[in-house]
C-alpha positions, 0 to 999 in steps of 0.5 A: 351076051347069050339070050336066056330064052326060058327067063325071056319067055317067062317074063313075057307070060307074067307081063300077058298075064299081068296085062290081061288081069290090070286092063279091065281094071283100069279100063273100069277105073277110067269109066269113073273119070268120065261125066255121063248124065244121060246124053253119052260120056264125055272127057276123062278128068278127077273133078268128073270123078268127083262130082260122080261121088257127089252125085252118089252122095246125094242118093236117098240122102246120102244112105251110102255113107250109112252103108259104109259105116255099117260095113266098117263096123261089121267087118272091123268087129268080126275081125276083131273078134275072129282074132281074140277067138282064133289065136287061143283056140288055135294054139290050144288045139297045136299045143295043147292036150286035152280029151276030145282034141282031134274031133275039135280039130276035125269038126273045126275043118267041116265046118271050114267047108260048110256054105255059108248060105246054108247058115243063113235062115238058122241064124236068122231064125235064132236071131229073130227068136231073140229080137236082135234082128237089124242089130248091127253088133250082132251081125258083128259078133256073127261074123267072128266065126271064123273056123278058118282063122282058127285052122290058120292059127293052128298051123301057125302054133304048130309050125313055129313054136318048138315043142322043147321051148314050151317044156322049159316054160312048163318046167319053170313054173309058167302056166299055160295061160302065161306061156301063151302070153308071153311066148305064143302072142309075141311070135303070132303076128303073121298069124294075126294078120292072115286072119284079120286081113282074110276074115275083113275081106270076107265079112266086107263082102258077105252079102246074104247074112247082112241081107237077111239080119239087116232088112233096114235099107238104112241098116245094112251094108255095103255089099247089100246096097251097092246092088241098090244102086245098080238096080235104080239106075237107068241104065238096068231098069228105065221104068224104076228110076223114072220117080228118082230125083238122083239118076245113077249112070255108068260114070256113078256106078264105077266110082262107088264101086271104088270107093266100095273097093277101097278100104280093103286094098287099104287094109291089105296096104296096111298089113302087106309085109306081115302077110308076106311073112304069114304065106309061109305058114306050114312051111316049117318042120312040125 
């Protein structure tokens, strides 16, 4: 049977490729499996795992938990919102005529471009001038802007929804509120899952608005304090960790990193076969 080189090598370039970007992370995964309290590893097993996290648990009294939460909240709260404001906003802006319509969609995508660094101190100072500073539902509701979700539905309403199905609507009396109820929403669930998916990740991982709004050790989140337990282990800086009673090593470090990781492989799990679906956004005929 005749050897198809070109498929061979192919095959091989993904298996390198696959191998060069999974080995560092089980490498890492490993690292957590380990007990190391000072001397040097030893062994590789679940229950070194666990006592890791235990012994992550018992860092300030169990603040990482707090961390965790706060996360959660951030990240599920501004998704939530950057799908209630992107998914109308988005279909206005596809099927929608209205005056001062292209410089909406113009101003929608600098703003896609814009650092969100550069955000920061105005927020804050906006913030501050209301009281709301260490508001975790204020950094929530913040986090819901999200022009790109409101461009990736565009795309979606523009690409999916044939124009001659929107006149018949329109020509039997629906208004537009309802066309977008009973037509538009059915038909957006791919689109519901890129934004949520891409602006839970994104919010997850936001480090300087968090940093900035949510001073409070106890009040922040996790991409915030996950540093805080880098810089207090030995490891980095012996003379800072010397007052500690919970010492964090290499073994603790890798299995919060994990557990950090965690609720966004989950949530990718979770929406997996939508986002399959949502890649071919723009694919279609406009």
């Amino acid at each position: 049977m005749p050897v198809n080189l070109g498929r061979a090598g192919r095959i091989l370039t993904l298996l390198l490729v696959a191998v060069g970007f999974a080995y560092p992370v089980a490498a890492f995964a490993l690292v957590g499996l380990r007990r190391d309290d000072g001397s040097g590893p030893t062994g590789l097993s679940l229950g070194n795992a666990r006592d890791s996290w235990h012994t992550v648990l018992r860092f300030n009294d169990g603040v990482v938990l707090s961390w965790l939460g706060n996360s959660l909240i951030v990240a599920t709260g501004g998704a939530l919102v950057a799908v209630a404001v992107g998914l109308p906003a988005g279909y206005a802006l596809a099927r929608l005529r209205f005056p001062g319509r292209r410089l909406l969609r113009f101003c929608t995508l600098l703003t896609m471009v814009v650092p969100n660094t550069v955000l920061v101190i105005p927020l804050y100072l906006e913030v501050s001038a209301a009281g709301a500073v260490n508001n975790i539902w204020v950094v929530a509701l913040l986090m819901g802007f999200y022009p790109f979700g409101v461009y990736l539905t565009y795309i979606h309403f523009r690409t999916t929804l044939p124009v001659p199905v929107l006149e018949a609507a329109r020509i039997d009396g629906l208004s537009e509120t309802d066309i977008f109820r009973r037509i538009a929403l059915p038909a957006s669930k791919p689109a519901v899952a890129l934004v949520g998916f891409f602006s839970f990740v994104a919010n997850w991982t936001n480090f300087f608005l968090p940093l900035v709004l949510l001073p409070l050790s106890s009040s922040t989140t996790i991409s915030v304090g996950l540093p805080q337990l880098v810089s207090s282990s030995p490891l980095f800086d012996p003379t800072n960790a010397a007052g500690l009673d919970v010492r964090l090593y290499a073994p603790q470090l890798a299995v919060a990193t994990l557990v950090t990781v965690a609720p966004v492989v989950a949530v990718f799990v979770i929406a997996q076969r939508a986002l399959t679906r949502g890649q071919m956004l723009g694919a279609g005929r406009r």
